[in-house]
DSSP file (Angstrom, degrees, kcal/mol; ACC not computed):
  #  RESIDUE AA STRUCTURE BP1 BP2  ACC     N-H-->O    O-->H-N    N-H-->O    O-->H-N    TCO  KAPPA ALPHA  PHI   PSI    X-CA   Y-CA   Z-CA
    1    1 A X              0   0    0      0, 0.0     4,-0.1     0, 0.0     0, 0.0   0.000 360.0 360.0 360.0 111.5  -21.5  -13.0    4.2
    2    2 A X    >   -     0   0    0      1,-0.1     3,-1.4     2,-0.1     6,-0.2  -0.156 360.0-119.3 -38.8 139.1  -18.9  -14.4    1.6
    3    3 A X  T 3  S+     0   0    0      1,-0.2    -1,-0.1     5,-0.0     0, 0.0   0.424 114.5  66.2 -70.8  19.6  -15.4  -14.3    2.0
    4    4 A X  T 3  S+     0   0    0      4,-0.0    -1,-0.2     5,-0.0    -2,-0.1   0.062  70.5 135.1-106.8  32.0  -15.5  -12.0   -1.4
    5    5 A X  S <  S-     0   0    0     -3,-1.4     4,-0.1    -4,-0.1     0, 0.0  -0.170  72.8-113.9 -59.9 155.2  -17.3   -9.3    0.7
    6    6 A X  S >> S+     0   0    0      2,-0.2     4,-5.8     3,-0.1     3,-1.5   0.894 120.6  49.2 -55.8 -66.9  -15.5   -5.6   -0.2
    7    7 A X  H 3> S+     0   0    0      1,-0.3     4,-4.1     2,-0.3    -1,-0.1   0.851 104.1  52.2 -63.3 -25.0  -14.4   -5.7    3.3
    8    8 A X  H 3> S+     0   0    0     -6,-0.2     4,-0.9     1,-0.2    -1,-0.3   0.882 117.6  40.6 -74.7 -27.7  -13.2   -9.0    3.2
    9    9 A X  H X> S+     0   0    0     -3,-1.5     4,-2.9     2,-0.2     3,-1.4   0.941 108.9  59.4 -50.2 -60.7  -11.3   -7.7    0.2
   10   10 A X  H 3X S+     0   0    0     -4,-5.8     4,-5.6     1,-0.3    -2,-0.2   0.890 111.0  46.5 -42.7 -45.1  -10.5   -4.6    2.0
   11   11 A X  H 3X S+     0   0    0     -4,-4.1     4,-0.8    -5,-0.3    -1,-0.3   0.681 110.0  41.7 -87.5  -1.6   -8.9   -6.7    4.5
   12   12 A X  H <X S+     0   0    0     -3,-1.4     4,-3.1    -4,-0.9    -1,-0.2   0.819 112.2  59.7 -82.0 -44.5   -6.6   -9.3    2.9
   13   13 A X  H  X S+     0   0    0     -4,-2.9     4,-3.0     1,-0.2    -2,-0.2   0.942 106.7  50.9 -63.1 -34.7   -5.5   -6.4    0.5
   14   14 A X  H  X S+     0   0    0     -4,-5.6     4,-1.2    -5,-0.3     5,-0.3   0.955 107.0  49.0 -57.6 -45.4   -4.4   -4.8    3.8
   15   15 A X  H  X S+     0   0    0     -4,-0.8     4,-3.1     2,-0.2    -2,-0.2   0.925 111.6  51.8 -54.3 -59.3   -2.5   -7.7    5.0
   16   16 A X  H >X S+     0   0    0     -4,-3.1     3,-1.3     2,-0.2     4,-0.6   0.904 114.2  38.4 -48.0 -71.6   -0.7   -7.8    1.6
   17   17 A X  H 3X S+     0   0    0     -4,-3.0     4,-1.4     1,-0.3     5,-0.3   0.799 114.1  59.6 -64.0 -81.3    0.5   -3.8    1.4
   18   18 A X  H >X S+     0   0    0     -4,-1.2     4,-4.3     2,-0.3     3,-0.8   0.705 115.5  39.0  -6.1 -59.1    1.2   -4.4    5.6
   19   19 A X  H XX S+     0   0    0     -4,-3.1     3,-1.4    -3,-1.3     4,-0.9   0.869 113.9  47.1 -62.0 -74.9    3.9   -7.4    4.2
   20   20 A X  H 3< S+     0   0    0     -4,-0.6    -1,-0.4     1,-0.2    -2,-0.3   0.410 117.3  44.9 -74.6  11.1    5.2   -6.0    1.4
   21   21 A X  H << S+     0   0    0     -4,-1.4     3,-0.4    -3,-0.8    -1,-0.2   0.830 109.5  53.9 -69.7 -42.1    5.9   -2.5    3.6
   22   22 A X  H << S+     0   0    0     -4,-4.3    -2,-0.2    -3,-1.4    -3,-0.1   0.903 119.1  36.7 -64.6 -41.2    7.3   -4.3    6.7
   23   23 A X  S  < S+     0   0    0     -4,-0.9     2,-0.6     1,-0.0    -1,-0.2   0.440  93.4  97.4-104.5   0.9   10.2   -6.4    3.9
   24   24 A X        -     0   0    0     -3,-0.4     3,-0.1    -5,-0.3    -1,-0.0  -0.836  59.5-163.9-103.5 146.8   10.8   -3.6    1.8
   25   25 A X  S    S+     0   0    0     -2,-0.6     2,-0.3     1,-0.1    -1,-0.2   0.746  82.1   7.8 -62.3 -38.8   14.2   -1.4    2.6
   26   26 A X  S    S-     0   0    0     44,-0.0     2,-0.3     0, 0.0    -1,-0.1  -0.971  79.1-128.6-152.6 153.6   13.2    1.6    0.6
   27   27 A X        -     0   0    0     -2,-0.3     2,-0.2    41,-0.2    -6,-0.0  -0.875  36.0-106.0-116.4 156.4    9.8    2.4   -1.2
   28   28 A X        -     0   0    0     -2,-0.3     8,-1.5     8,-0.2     2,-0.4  -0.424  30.4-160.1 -98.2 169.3    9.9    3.4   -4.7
   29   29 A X  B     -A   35   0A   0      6,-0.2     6,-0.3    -2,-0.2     4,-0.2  -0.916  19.8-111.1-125.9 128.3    9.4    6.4   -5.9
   30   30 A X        -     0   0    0      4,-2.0     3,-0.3    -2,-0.4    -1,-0.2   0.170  42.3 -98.8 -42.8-178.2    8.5    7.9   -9.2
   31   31 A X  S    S+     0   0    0      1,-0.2    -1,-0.1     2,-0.1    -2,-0.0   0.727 131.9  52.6 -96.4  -9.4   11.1   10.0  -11.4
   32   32 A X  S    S-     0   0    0      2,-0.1    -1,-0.2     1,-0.0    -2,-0.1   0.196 126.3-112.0 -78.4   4.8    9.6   13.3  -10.1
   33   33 A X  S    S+     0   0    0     -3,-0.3    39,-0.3    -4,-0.2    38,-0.2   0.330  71.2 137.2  59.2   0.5   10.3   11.5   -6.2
   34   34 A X  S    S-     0   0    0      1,-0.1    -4,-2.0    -5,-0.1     2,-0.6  -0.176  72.5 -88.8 -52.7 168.5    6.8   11.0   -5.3
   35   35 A X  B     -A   29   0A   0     37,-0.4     2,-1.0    -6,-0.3    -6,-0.2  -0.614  41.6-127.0 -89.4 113.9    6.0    7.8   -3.7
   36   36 A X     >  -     0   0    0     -8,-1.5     4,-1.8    -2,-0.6    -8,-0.2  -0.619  24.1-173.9 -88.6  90.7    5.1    5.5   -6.7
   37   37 A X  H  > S+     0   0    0     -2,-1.0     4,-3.1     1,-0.2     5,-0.3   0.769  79.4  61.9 -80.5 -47.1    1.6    4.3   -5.6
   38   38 A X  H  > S+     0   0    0      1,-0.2     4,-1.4     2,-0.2     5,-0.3   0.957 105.2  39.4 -46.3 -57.4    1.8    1.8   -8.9
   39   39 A X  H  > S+     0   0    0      1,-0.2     4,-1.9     2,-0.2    -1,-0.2   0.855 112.9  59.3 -80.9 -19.2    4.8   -0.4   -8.1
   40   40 A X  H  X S+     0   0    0     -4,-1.8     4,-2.1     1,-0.2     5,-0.3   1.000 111.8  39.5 -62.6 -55.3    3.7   -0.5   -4.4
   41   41 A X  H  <>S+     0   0    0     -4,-3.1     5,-0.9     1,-0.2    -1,-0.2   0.642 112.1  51.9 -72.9  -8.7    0.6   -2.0   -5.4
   42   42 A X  H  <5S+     0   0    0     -4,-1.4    -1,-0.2    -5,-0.3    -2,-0.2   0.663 110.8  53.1 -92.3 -22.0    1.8   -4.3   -8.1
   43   43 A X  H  <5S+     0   0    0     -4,-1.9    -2,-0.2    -5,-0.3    -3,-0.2   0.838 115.0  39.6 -71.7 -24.0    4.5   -5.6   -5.4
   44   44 A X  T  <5S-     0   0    0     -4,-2.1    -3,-0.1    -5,-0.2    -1,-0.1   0.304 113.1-126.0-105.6  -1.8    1.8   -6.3   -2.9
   45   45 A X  T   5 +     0   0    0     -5,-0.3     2,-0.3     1,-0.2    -3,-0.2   0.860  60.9 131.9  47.2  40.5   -0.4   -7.6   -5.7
   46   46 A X  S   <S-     0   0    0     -5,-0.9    -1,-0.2    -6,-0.2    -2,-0.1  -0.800  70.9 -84.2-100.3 154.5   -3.6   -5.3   -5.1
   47   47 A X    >   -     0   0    0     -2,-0.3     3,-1.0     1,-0.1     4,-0.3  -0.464  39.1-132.9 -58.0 146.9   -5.9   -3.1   -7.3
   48   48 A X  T >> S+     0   0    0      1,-0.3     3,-1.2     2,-0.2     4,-1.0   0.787 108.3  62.3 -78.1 -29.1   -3.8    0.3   -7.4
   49   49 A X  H 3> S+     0   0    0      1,-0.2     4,-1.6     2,-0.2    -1,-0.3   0.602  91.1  68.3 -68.0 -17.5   -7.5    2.0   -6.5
   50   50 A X  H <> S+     0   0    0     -3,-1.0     4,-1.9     2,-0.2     7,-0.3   0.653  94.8  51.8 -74.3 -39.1   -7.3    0.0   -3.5
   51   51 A X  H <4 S+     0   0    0     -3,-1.2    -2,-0.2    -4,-0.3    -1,-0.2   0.806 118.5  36.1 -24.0 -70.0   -4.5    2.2   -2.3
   52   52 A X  H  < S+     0   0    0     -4,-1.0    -2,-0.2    -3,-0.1    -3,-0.1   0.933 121.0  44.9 -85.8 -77.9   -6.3    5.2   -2.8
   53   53 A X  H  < S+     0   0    0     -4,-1.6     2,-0.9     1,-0.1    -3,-0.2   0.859  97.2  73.8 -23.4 -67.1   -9.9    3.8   -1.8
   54   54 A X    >X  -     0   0    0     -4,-1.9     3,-1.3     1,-0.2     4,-0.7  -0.538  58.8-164.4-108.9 109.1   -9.0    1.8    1.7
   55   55 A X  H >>>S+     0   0    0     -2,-0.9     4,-1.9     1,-0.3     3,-1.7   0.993  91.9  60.0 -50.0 -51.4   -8.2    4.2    4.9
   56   56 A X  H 3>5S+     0   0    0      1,-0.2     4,-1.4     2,-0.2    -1,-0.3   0.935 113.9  34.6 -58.3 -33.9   -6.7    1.5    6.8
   57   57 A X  H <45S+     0   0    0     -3,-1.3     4,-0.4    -7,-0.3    -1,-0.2   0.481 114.7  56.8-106.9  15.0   -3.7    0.9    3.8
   58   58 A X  H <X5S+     0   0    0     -3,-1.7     4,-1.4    -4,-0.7    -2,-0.2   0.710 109.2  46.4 -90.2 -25.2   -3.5    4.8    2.9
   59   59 A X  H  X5S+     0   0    0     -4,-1.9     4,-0.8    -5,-0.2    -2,-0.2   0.728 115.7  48.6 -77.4 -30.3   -2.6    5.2    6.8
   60   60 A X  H ><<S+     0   0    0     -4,-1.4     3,-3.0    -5,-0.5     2,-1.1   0.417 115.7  42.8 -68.8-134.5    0.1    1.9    6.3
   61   61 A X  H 3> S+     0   0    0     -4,-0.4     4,-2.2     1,-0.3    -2,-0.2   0.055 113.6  51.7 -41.8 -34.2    1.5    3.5    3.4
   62   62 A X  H 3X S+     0   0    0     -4,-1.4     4,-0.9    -2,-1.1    -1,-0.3   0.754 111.6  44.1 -49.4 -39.7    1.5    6.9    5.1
   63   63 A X  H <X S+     0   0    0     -3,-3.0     4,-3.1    -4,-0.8     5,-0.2   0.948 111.7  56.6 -81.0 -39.4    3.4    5.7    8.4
   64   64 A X  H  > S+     0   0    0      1,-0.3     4,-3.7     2,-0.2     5,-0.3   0.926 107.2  49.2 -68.2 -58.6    6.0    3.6    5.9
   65   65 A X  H  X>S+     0   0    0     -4,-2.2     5,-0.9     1,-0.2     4,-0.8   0.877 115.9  44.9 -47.7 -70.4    6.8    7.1    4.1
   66   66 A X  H ><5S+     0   0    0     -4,-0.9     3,-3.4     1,-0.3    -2,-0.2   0.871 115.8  44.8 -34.9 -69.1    7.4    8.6    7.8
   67   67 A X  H 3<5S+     0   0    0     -4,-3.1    -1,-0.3     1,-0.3    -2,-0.2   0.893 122.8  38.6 -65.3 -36.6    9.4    5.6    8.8
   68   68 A X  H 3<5S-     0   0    0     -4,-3.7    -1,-0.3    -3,-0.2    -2,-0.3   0.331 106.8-118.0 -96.4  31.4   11.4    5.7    5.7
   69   69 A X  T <<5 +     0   0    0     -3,-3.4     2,-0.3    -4,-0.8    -3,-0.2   0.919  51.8 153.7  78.6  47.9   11.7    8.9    5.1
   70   70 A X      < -     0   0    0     -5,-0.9    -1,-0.2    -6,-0.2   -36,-0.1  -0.901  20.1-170.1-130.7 138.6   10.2    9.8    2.0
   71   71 A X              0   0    0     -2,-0.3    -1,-0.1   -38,-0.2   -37,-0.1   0.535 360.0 360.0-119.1   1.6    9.2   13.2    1.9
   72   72 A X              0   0    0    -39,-0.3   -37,-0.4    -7,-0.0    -1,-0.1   0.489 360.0 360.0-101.3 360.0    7.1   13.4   -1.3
């Protein structure tokens, strides 16, 4: 299997969104205060569909809303 398997994807893109949750202080939020799915994934430099797509970094982005509080 190449390392440019989907899973191998899957799992570097996790590792990105993981960093950039653990060093950011607050996550942004759209102007309607939902949790802005866009700039997270252009700060972590992943496909936004990746987000959306891959359980293991919709369950990291899910506990970071918990831990920081975001309620949208």
């Amino acid at each position: 299997m190449s390392n440019n398997s989907g899973k191998a994807r899957g799992k570097e893109y996790l590792g990105r969104v993981q960093e950039y949750l653990a060093r950011a202080d607050v996550l942004p939020l759209s102007a309607d205060g939902t949790l802005n799915i866009t700039a997270i994934a252009a700060a972590a430099g992943v496909p936004k569909q990746s987000i959306y797509k891959n359980p293991g970094i919709r369950e990291a982005v899910d506990r970071a809303k918990v831990e920081k509080g975001v309620t949208s």
